[in-house]
Each structure stands twice: as structure tokens, then as C-alpha cells.
DOVEXKOL-177847 format. One record per residue (C-alpha): residue number from 1; chain; x, y, z. Coordinates in pm, whole numbers. Example, Ala and Ser with C-alpha at 12.3 -4.5 7.8 and 13.67 -1.06 7.14 Angstrom:
residues 2
+-----+------+--------+--------+--------+
! pos ! unit !     px !     py !     pz !
+-----+------+--------+--------+--------+
!   1 !    A !   1230 !   -450 !    780 !
!   2 !    A !   1367 !   -106 !    714 !
+-----+------+--------+--------+--------+
***
This chain:
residues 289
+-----+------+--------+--------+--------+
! pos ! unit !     px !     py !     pz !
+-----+------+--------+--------+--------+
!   1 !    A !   2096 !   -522 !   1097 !
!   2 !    A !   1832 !   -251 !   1032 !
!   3 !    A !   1768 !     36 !   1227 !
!   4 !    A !   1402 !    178 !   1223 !
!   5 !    A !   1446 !    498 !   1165 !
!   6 !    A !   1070 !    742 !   1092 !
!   7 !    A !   1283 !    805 !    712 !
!   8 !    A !   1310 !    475 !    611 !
!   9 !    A !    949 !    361 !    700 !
!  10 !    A !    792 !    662 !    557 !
!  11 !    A !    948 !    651 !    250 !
!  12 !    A !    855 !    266 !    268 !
!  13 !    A !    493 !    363 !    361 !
!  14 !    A !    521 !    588 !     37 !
!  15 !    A !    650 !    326 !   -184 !
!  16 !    A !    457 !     59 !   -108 !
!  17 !    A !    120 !    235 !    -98 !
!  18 !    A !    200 !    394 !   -496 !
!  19 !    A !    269 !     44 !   -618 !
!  20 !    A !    -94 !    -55 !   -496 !
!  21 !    A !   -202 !    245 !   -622 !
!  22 !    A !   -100 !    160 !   -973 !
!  23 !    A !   -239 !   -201 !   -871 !
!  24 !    A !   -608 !    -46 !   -881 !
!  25 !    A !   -584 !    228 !  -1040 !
!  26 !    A !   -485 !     64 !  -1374 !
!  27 !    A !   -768 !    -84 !  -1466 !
!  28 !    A !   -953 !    233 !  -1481 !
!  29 !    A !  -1274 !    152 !  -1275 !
!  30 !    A !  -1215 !    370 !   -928 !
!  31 !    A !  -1317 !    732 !   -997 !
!  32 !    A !  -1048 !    988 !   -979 !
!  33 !    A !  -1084 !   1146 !   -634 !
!  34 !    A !   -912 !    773 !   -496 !
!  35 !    A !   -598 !    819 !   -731 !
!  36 !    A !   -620 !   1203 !   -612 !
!  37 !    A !   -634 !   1097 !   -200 !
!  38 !    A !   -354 !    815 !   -220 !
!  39 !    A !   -124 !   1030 !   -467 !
!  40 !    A !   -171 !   1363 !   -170 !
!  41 !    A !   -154 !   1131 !    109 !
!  42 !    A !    160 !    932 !      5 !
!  43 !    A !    356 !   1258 !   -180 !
!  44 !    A !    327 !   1408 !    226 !
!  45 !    A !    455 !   1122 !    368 !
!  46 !    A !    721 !   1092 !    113 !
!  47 !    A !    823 !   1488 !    234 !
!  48 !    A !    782 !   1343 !    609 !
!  49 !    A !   1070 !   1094 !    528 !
!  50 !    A !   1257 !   1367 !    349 !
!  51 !    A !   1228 !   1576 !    661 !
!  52 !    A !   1281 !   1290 !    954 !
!  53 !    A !   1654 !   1220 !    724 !
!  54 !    A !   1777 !   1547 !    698 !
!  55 !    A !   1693 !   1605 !   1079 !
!  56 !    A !   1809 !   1249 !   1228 !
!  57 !    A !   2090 !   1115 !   1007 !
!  58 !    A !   2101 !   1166 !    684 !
!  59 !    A !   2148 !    906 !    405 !
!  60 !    A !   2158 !   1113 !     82 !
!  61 !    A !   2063 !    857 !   -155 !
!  62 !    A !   1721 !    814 !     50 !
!  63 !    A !   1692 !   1191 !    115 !
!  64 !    A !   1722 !   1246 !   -242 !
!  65 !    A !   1472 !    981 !   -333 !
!  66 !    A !   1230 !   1071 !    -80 !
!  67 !    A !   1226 !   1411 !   -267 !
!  68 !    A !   1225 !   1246 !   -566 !
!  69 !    A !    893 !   1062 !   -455 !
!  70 !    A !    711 !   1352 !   -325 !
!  71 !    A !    754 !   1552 !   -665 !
!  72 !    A !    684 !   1271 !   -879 !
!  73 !    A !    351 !   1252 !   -668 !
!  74 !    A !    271 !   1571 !   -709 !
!  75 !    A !    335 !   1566 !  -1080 !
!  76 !    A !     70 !   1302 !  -1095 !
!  77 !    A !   -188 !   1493 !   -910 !
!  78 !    A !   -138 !   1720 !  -1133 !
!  79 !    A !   -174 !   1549 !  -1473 !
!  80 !    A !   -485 !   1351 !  -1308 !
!  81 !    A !   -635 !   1751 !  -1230 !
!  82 !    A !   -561 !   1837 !  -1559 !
!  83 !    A !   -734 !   1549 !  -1732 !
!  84 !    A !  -1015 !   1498 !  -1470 !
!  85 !    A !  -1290 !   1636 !  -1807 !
!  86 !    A !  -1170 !   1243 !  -1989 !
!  87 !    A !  -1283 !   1067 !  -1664 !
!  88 !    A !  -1223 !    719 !  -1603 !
!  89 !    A !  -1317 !    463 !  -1938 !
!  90 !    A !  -1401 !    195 !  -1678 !
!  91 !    A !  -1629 !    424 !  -1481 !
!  92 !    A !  -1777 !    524 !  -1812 !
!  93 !    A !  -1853 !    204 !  -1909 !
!  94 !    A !  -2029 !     89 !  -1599 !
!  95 !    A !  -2235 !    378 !  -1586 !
!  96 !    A !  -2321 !    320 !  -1922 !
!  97 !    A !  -2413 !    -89 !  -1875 !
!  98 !    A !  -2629 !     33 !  -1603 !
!  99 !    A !  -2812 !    304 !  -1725 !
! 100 !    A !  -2904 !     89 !  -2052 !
! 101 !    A !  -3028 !   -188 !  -1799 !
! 102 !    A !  -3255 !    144 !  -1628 !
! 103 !    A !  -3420 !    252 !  -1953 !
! 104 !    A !  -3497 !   -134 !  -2039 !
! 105 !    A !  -3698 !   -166 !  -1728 !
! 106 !    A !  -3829 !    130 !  -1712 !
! 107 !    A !  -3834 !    264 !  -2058 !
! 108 !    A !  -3644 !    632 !  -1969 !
! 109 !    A !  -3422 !    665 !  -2205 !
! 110 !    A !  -3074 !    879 !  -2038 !
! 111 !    A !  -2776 !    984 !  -2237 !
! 112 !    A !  -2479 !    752 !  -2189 !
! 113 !    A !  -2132 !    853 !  -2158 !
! 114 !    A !  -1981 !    717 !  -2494 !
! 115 !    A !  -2259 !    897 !  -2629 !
! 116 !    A !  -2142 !   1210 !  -2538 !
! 117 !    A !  -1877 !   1397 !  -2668 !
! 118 !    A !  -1456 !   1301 !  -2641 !
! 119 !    A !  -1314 !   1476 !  -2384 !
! 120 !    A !   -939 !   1431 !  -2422 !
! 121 !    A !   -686 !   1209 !  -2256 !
! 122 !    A !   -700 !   1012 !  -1982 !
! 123 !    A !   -471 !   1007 !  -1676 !
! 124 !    A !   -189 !    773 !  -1749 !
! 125 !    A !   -179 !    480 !  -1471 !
! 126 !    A !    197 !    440 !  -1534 !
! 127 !    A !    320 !    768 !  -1389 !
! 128 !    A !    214 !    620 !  -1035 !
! 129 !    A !    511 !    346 !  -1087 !
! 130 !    A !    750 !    655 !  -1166 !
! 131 !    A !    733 !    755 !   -728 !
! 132 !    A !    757 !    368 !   -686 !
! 133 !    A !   1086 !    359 !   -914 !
! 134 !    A !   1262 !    669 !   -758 !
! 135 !    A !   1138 !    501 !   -424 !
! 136 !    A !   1309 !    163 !   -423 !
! 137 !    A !   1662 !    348 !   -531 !
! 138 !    A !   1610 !    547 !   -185 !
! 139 !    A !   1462 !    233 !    -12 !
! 140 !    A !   1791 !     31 !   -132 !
! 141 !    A !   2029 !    263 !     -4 !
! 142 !    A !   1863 !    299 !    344 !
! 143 !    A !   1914 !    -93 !    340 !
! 144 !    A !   2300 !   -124 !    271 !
! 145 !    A !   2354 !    183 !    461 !
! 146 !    A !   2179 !      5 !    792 !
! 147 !    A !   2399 !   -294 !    722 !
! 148 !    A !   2750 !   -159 !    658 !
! 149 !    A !   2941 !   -542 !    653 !
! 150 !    A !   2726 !   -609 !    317 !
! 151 !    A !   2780 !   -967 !    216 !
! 152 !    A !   2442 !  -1206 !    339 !
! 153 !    A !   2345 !   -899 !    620 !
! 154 !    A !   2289 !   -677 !    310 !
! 155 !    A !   2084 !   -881 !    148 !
! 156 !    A !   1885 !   -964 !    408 !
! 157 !    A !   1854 !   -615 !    519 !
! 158 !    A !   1748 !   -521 !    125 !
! 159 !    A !   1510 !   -775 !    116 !
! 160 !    A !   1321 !   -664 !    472 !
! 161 !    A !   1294 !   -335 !    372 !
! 162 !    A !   1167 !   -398 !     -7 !
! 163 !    A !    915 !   -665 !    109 !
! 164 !    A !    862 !   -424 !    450 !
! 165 !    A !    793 !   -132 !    143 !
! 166 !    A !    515 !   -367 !    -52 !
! 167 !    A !    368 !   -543 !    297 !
! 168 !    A !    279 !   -172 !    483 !
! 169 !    A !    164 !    -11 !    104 !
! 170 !    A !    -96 !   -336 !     56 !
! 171 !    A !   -257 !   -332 !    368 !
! 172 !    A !   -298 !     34 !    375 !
! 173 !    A !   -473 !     80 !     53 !
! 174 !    A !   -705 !   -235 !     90 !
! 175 !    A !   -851 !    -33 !    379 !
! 176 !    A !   -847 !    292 !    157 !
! 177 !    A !  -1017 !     98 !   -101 !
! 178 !    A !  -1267 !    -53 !    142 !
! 179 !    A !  -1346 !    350 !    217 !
! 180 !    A !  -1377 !    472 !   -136 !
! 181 !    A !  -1704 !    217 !   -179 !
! 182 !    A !  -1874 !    487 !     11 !
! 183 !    A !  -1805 !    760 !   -214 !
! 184 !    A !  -1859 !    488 !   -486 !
! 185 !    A !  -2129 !    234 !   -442 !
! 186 !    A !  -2111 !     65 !   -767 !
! 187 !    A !  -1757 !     -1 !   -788 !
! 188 !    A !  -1701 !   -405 !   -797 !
! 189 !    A !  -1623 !   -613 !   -592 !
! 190 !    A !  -1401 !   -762 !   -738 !
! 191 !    A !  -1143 !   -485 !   -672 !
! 192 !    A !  -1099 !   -476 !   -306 !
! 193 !    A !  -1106 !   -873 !   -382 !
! 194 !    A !   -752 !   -841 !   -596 !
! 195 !    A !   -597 !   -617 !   -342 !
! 196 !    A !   -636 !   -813 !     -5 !
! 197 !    A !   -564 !  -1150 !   -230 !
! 198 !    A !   -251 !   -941 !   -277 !
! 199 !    A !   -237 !   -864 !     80 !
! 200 !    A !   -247 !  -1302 !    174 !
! 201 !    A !     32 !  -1335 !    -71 !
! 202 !    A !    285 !  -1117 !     25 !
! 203 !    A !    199 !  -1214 !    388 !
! 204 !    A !    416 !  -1543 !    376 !
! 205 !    A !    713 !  -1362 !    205 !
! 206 !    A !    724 !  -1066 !    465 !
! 207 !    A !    707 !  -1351 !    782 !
! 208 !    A !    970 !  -1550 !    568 !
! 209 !    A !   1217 !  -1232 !    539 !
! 210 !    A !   1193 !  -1171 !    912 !
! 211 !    A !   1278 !  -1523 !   1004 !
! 212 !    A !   1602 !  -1485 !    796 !
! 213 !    A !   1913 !  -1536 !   1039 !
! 214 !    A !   1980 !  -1283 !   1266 !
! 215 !    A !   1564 !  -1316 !   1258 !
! 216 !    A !   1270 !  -1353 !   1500 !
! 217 !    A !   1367 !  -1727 !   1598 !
! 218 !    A !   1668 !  -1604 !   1747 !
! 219 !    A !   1463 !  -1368 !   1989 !
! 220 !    A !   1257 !  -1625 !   2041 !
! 221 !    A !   1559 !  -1916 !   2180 !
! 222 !    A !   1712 !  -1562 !   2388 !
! 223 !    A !   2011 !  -1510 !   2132 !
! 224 !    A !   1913 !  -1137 !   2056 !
! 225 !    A !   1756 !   -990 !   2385 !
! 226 !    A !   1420 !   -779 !   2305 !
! 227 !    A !   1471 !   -632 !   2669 !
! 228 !    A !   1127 !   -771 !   2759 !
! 229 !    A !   1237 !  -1165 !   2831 !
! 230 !    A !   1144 !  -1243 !   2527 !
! 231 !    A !    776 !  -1092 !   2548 !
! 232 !    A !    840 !   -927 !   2219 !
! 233 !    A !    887 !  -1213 !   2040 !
! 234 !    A !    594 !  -1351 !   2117 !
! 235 !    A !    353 !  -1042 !   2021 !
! 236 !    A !    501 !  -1054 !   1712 !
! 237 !    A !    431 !  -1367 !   1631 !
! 238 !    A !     53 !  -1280 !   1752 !
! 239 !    A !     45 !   -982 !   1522 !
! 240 !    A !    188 !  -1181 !   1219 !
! 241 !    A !    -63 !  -1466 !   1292 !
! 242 !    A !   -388 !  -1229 !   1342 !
! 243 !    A !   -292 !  -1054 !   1077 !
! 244 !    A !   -279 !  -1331 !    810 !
! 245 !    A !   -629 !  -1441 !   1012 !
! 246 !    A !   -800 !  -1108 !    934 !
! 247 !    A !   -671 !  -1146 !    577 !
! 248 !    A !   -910 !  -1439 !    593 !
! 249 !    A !  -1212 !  -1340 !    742 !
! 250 !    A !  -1193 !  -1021 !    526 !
! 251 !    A !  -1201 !  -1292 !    215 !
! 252 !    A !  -1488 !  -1434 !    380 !
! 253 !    A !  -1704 !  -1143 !    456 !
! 254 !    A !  -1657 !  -1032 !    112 !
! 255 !    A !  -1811 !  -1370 !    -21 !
! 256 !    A !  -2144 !  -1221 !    102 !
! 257 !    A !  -2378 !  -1088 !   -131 !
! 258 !    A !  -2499 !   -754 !     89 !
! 259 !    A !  -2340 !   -444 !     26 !
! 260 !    A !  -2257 !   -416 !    442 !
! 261 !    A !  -2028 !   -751 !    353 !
! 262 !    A !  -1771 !   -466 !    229 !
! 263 !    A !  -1796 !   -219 !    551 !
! 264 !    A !  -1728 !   -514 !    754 !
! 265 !    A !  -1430 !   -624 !    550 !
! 266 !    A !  -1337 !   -258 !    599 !
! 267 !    A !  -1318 !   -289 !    942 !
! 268 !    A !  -1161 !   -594 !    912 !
! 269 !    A !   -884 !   -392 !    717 !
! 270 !    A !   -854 !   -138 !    987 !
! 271 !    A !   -724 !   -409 !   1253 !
! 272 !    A !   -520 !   -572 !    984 !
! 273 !    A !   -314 !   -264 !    978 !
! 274 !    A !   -239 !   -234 !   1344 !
! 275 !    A !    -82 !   -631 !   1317 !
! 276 !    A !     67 !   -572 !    968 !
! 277 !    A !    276 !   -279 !   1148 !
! 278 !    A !    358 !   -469 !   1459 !
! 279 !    A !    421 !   -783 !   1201 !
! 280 !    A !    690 !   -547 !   1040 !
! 281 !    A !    776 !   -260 !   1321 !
! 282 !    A !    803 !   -438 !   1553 !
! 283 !    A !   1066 !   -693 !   1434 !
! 284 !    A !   1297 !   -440 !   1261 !
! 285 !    A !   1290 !   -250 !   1568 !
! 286 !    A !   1415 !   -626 !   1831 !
! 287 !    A !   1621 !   -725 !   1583 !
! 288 !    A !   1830 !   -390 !   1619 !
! 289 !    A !   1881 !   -443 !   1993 !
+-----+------+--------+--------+--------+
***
């Protein structure tokens, strides 16, 4: 029902990676240069998907929202550049709770941020969910177009590539996240916390839309043949059940107090998204046998 074509996940990597961009970003707390990495990062693959359509079959719709994605990125780079002097209010604030707590232990007294004078507008979180809107128009007609009879196939095939979008976006960023505590030591916790919570959640639904009929069980009793005896089958099920297991121990090792509790939940991360892609690649790619 769906082929796996490099256009279609692309633009799904693209997609799903600005929603949970937005996800973070809009509560104003992770410094600018993460917004500026995922925004360049996801506008190239966006042009990747653009390019892989035009040169291996074409579906207009998603060509033309794959383009659509990659300016819109751009645009937000750009507006983020622009307004880079205003900061982030979040940041501010932190840096201002903490200095205060400084100067009443030590009794240096430092300039804090709200002190200092306004510095214009902020970057707007909400133009990150303009890619994501353009996105799921392209993402929608890659689905119907893979599954020409329409009636239950279509939906099905809608609903793998949607979920597919959000489930290969999620993982990635938690692991980008995990990354940016480097460049940003204070940033809390609580953060990478929301987005891998986010990442157990939409675990369930992406297994659940794979198991839809023609799904995974019917590789499993031999009615679709993965050319492998049914060996394929099988290591997807391992990838979808390590990967909900890393989801775990990554909720685990961020329970602990030391600041090395998030490097290992990084690393954690970076498995997770070798099973999240077999969880989803893999699948798509048997199921169009």
C-alpha cells in the first residue's frame, strides 16, 4: 500500500522534526542556535525530498510542498537571525534567577537581563508550524497517491505516513535536544523530559498503524512474503520493542540527579533512532512486497 520512496520519508523526516521543533521551542527556554540547527537541518532535507521527487517519480502535490517546506524554513531562519539582539525571555529569565542567587551568596552584584535595555521582538515560535502545515498537504498526497484504490487502503496509507511524519521527527530531536545541553548546561531538565514522554506516546499509535490490515501480522502468518521467510518480520518487531525499551531507560536515567544522567539518556537517544527507523522503514518497505 505504500511505497518507500527517499521523497516521501524526507519530507516526513522534515515534517515531523518542525512540529517538535515548535514542541520546544515554544516555551522560550533553549537558546537560539537549537531553533537555528533544526530549522537548517530540516529546510535541507525538505530540498532533498524536493530533489529525490522530481528525479524518481514525481507527485506534484509533494514536490510542491517539499518546496514549500524548505522556504518556509528558511524564512524562519531568517526572522530568528534578524531578531537574535531580543534573545530568548525564558533564557533571560533563568539567567537572571541565577545570577540573583550568585550575588546573594557571594555578595557580587551583576547586571541582569531585564535590567538591561529592550531589545525588540522576539522570534515568533508559530512560524515553525507554518513548514509543518505546508508539510502534511505534501505528506497527504504522497499517501493517496501510493494507494490509488482509496477507500480503507487510503486511510490506512494516510494514517502511516502522518504518524510515520510525527514518530521519525520525535525521536530525532529528543537526541538533538539531548546534544544542545552541551552548548547549554543550564537548560532544564524538564525539557528533554516532555519530548521523549512525547516520544513513549506516539510509540503505541505508530506500532498500532502498522498492524492495520494489510499490516505486520500478515508478514508474520506468511500472507505478504518479506523475501527473507519471514525474518523481517521478526526484526521489526525487535526494533519496535527495543525501541519503546530505550524510551524507558532514557526516562530512567534522566531521574538521576548528575548532570552525566542526560549524556547517557543521549546515548540512549542515539540507539532509539536506529529502532524507531527500522520500527517505521522497515515495515513500509515489507509491506510493499
Amino acid at each position: 500500500m505504500i511505497r518507500l520512496d527517499a521523497a516521501t520519508v524526507l519530507l516526513q523526516w522534515a515534517v515531523g522534526g518542525m512540529a517538535f521543533c515548535w514542541f520546544t521551542t515554544r516555551r522560550r527556554e533553549v537558546g537560539l542556535g537549537y531553533g537555528w540547527l533544526l530549522r537548517g537541518v530540516y529546510g535541507l532535507l525538505a530540498v532533498g525530498a524536493a530533489f529525490a521527487g522530481f528525479r524518481y517519480g514525481t507527485v506534484p502535490v509533494r514536490e510542491a510542498g517539499s518546496i514549500g517546506v524548505a522556504a518556509t524554513c528558511l524564512l524562519a531562519l531568517v526572522v530568528s537571525v534578524v531578531r537574535k539582539d531580543a534573545g530568548v525571555r525564558g533564557q533571560h529569565a533563568e539567567h537572571d534567577r541565577r545570577t540573583e542567587r550568585v550575588a546573594a551568596m557571594t555578595g557580587i552584584e551583576r547586571t541582569a537581563r531585564h535590567e538591561e535595555s529592550p531589545r525588540g521582538p522576539e522570534f515568533p515560535p508559530v512560524l515553525d508550524l507554518v513548514p509543518v502545515a505546508i508539510g502534511v498537504v505534501g505528506l497527504v498526497a504522497a499517501a493517496l497517491d501510493a494507494a490509488p484504490g482509496g477507500g480503507a487502503d487510503a486511510v490506512v496509507s494516510v494514517l502511516r505516513t502522518l504518524v510515520g511524519a510525527a514518530f521519525l521527527g520525535v525521536v530525532t530531536d529528543a537526541m538533538l535536544l539531548g546534544h544542545w545541553y552541551l552548548v547549554q548546561p543550564g537548560l532544564p531538565r524538564r525539557l528533554l523530559n516532555e519530548i521523549v514522554t512525547a516520544l513513549g506516546w506516539i510509540w503505541p499509535i505508530e506500532v498500532a498503524v502498522l498492524l492495520l490490515p494489510t499490516g505486520m501480522i500478515s508478514v508474520w502468518t506468511g500472507a505478504v512474503d518479506d523475501g527473507w521467510g519471514g525474518t523481517l518480520g521478526w526484526f521489526w518487531a525487535a526494533c519496535a520493542v527495543t525501541t519503546i525499551v530505550l524510551v524507558f531507560v532514557t526516562q530512567a536515567a534522566l531521574r538521576e540527579r548528575e548532570y552525566s544522567a542526560v549524556m547517557a539518556a543521549t546515548g540512549l537517544l542515539y540507539l532509539a533512532i536506529l529502532t524507531a527507523f527500522g520500527t517505521d522503514l522497515v515495515a513500509r518497505a515489507v509491506l510493499d512486497t
